[in-house]
C-alpha positions as CSV (number, residue, x, y, z in Angstrom):
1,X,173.2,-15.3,180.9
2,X,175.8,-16.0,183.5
3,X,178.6,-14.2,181.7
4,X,176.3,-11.4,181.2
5,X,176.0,-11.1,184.8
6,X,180.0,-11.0,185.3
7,X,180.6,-8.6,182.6
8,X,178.1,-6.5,184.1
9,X,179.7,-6.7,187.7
10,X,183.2,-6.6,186.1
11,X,181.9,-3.2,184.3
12,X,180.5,-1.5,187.7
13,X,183.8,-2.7,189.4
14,X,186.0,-0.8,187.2
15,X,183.8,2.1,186.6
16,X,183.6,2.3,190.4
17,X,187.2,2.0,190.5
18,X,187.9,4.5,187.7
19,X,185.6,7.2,189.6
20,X,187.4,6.6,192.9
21,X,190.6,7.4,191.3
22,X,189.0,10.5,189.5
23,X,187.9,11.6,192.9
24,X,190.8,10.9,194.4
25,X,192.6,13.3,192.1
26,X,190.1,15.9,191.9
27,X,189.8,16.6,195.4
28,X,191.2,19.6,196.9
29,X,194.9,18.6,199.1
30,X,195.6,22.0,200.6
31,X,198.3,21.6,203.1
32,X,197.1,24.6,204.8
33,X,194.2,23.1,206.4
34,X,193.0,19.9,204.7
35,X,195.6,17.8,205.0
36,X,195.8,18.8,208.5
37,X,192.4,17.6,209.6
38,X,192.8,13.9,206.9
39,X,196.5,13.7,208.8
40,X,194.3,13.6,212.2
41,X,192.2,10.8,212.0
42,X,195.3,9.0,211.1
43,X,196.5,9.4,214.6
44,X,196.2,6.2,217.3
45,X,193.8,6.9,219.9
46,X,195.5,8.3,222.8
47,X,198.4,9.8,220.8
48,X,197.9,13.2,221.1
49,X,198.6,14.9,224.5
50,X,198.8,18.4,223.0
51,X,196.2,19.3,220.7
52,X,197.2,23.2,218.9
53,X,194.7,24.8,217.6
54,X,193.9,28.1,215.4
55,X,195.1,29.6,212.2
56,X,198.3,29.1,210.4
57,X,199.9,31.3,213.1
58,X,200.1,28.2,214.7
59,X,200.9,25.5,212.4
60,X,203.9,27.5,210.8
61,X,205.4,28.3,213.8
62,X,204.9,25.5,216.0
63,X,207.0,22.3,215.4
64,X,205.5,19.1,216.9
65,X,208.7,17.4,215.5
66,X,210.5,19.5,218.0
67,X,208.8,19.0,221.4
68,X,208.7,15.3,220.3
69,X,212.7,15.0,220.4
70,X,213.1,17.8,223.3
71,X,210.6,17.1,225.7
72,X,208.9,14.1,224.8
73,X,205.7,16.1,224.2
74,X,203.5,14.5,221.8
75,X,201.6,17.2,219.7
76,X,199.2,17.9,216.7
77,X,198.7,21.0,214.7
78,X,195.2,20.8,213.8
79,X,194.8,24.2,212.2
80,X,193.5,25.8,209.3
81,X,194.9,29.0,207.3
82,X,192.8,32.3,208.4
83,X,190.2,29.7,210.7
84,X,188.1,31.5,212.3
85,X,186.9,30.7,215.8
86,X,183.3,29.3,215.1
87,X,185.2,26.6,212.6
88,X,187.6,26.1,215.5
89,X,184.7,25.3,217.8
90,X,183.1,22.3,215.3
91,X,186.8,21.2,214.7
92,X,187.4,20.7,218.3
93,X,183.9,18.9,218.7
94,X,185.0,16.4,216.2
95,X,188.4,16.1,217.3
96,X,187.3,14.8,220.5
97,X,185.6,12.2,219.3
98,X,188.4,10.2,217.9
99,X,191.5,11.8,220.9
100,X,191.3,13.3,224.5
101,X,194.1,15.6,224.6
102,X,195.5,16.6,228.2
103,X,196.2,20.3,226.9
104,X,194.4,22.4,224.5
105,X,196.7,25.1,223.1
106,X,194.9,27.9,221.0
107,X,196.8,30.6,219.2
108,X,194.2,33.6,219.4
109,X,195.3,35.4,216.4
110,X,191.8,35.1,214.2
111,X,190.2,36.9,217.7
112,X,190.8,39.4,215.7
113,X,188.4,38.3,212.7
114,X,186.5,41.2,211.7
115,X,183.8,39.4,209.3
116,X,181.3,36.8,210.4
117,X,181.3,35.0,207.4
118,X,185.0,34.1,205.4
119,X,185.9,33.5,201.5
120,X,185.5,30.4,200.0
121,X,188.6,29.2,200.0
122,X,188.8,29.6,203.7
123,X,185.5,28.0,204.5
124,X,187.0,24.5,202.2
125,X,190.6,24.7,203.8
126,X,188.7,24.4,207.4
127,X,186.1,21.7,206.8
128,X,186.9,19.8,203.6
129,X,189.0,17.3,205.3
130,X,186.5,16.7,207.6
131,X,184.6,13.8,208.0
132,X,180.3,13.6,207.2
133,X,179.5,14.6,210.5
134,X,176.6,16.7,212.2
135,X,180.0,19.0,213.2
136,X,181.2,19.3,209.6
137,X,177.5,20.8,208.6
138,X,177.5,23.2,211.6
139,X,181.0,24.7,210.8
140,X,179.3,24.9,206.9
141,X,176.6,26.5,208.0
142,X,178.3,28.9,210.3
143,X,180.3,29.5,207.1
144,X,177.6,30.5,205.2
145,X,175.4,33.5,204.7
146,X,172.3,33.7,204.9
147,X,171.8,33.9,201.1
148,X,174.5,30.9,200.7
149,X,172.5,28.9,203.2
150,X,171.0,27.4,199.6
151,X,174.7,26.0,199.0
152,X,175.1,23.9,202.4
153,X,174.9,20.9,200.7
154,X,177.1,21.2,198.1
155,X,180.4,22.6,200.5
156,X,179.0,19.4,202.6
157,X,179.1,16.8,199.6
158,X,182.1,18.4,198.4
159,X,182.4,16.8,195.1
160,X,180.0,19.2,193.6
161,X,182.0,21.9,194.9
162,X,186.1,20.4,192.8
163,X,184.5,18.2,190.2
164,X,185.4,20.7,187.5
165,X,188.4,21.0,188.3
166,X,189.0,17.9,185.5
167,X,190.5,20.7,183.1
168,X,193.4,20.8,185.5
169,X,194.7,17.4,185.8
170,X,197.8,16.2,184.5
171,X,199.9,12.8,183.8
172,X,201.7,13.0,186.7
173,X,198.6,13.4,189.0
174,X,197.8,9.8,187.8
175,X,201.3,8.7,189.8
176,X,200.9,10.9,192.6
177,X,201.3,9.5,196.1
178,X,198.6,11.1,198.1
179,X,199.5,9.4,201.0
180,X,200.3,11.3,204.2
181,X,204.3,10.7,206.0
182,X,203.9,8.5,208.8
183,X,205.3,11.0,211.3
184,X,203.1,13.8,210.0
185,X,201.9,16.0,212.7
186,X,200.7,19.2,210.8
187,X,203.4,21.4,210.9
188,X,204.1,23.3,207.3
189,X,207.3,25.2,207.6
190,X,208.0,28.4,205.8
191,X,211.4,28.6,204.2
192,X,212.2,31.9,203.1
193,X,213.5,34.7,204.9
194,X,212.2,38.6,205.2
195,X,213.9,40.9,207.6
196,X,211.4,42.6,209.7
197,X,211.1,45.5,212.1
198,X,210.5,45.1,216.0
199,X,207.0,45.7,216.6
200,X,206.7,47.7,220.0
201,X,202.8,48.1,221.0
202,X,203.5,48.2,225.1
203,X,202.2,51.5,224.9
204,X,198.6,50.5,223.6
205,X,195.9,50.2,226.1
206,X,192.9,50.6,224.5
207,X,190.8,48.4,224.2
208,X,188.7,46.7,221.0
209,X,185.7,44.5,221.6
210,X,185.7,41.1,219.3
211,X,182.9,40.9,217.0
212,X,179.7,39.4,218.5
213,X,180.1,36.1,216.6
214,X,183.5,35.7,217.6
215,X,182.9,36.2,220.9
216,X,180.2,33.5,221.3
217,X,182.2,31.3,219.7
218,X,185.5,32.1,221.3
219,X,183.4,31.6,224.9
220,X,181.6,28.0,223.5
221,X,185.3,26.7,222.8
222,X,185.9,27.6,226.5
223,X,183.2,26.1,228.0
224,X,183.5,22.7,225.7
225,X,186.9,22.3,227.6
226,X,186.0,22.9,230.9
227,X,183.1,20.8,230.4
228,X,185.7,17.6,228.6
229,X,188.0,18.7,231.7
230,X,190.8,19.8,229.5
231,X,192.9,22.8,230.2
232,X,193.3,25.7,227.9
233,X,196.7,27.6,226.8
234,X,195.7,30.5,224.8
235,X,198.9,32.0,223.2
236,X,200.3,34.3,220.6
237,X,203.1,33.1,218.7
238,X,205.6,36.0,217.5
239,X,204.4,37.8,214.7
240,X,204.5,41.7,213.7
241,X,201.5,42.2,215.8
242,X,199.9,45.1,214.7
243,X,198.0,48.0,217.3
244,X,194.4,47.2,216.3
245,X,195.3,43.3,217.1
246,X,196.6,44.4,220.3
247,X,193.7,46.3,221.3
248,X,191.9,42.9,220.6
249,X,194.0,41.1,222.9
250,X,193.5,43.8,225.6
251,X,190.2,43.0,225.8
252,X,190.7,39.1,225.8
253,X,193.1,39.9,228.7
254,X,190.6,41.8,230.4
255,X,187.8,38.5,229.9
256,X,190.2,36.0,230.9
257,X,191.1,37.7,234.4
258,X,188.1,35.7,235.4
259,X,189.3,32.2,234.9
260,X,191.3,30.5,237.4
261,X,195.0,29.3,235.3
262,X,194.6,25.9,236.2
263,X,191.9,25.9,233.6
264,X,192.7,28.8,231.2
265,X,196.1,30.5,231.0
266,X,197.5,32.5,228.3
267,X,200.6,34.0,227.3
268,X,201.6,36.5,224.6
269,X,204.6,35.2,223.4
270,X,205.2,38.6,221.9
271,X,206.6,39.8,225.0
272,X,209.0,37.7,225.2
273,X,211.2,38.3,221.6
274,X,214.5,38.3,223.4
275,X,213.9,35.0,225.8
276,X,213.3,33.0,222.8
277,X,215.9,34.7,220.4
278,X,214.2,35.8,217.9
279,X,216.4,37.7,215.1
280,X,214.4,39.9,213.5
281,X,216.7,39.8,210.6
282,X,216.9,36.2,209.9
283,X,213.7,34.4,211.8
284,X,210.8,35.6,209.3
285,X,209.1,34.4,206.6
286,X,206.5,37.3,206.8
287,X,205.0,39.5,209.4
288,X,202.6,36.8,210.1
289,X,205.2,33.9,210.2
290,X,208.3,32.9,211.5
291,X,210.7,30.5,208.8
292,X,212.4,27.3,210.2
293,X,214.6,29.1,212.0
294,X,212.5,31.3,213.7
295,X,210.1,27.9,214.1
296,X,212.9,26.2,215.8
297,X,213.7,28.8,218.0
298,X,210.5,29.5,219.0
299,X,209.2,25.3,219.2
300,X,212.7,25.1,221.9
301,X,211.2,27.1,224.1
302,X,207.6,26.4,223.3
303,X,208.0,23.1,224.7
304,X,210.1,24.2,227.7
305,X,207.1,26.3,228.9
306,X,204.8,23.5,228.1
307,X,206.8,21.2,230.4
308,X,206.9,24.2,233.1
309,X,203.5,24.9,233.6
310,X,202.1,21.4,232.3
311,X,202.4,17.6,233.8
312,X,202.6,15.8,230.5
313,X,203.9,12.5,229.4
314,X,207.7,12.1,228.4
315,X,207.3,9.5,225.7
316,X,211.3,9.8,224.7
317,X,212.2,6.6,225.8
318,X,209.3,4.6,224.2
319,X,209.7,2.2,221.1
């Protein structure tokens, strides 16, 4: 009867090992959004002084690797490809619970969102790597349509959601290392290079209200920083910003005349191609994203403007 009992525990063990493994393999490892989040709550409390924020815009071009050795700026890149501003919002809520960043910097670009509700992909890229949380079911819900409200459960569970993807799974996905680099800070650089025109929209005034979701959303994310006491640095990194995005931004210009700069500031870093250096020849990936040249370029003086208008830790000559 006793060895019954063992073999019986024995058999659970393994088959609770065996699933764990299958789990671990089935699960979705985009590193355009959910290896961004997992990489997070791998950080030491009180790491991250800099927390950037917003789509990939942000984590493309934007090297915490880079203000680390320059100006002793320590930074995440907790972003998400195409994340809108209501997944934004939760991700921020949870963030906070596990760092207390001296400086939120948001790139703005998904202002420009024209839907309230975003593809599937999008949706798992922003809150798969997200822990069971009353925040990770808001940013689902928000997600959601009303006629996927039925669903909520299933993006929340997540298994239900990859466990088909079985049919894709290979040898070598039994010896891959899943495990995050220790010095991973978000940042996925793009490589290639695409020569691009100069984008010149200094003639467009107009003026192009966000969409009403966006907006309420965009203003919650304001007011959950002032209220944590956290400053704001909205920016734009260089891209090939087109008219109707400007026309969005004229209107956030417009809204954030308001705030005093102590608590929100932003700066449109498209206006200043020729400080940084940008080469419009060699410093693309894409109209959206600059390569590693254009990353480095941009992160140098990034983090020079950081250490201008900010008072934040020089950790350079720490172990």
């Amino acid at each position: 009867m006793k060895r019954k009992g063992i073999r019986i525990l024995v058999f659970f063990l393994l088959a609770g090992v065996l699933v764990s493994q299958l789990n671990r393999m089935l699960a979705f490892r985009y590193e355009d959004g959910i290896r961004q989040m997992e990489g997070f709550y791998k950080q030491p409390r009180g790491s991250v002084d800099v927390l950037v924020m917003g789509s990939s815009h942000a984590y493309v071009n934007i090297d915490p690797a880079v203000l680390s050795k320059e100006e002793g700026i320590s930074a995440y890149d907790l972003c998400a490809s195409m994340q809108p501003v209501w997944n934004t919002y939760y991700t921020l809520k949870e963030a906070l619970k596990y760092q207390h960043p001296k400086l939120i910097v948001l790139d703005i670009y998904r202002l420009v969102e024209p839907f309230d509700y975003v593809k599937e992909s999008k949706l798992i890229k922003s809150t798969f790597g997200m822990r069971p949380s009353k925040e990770k079911m808001a940013a689902i819900r928000e997600s959601l349509s009303a006629e996927q409200q039925k669903d909520v459960w299933l993006y929340f569970l997540e298994f239900p959601i990859y466990h088909n993807r079985y049919r894709e799974i290979t040898f070598s996905d039994f010896l891959a290392d899943y495990s995050l680099p220790e010095n991973y800070r978000g940042h996925v650089p793009a490589d290639h290079v695409e020569a691009m025109e100069r984008p010149d929209v200094s003639k467009v005034t107009e003026q192009m209200p966000m969409t009403e979701k966006t907006a309420l959303y965009f203003q919650k994310l304001l007011d959950l920083a002032k209220q944590e006491g956290i400053p704001v640095l909205l920016i734009l990194t260089p891209y090939i910003v087109q008219e109707d995005d400007q026309k969005v931004y004229n209107t956030v210009k417009e809204l954030l005349a308001t705030y005093p700069e102590d608590e929100v500031r932003f700066l449109d870093f498209n206006e200043a191609y020729d400080e940084i250096g940008i080469d419009f020849a060699t410093d693309f990936a894409d109209y959206d994203h600059l390569n590693v040249a254009g990353c480095q370029k941009f992160s140098f003086y990034f983090g020079k403007v950081l250490r201008t208008f900010y008072e934040l830790p020089d950790h350079r000559n720490e172990q």
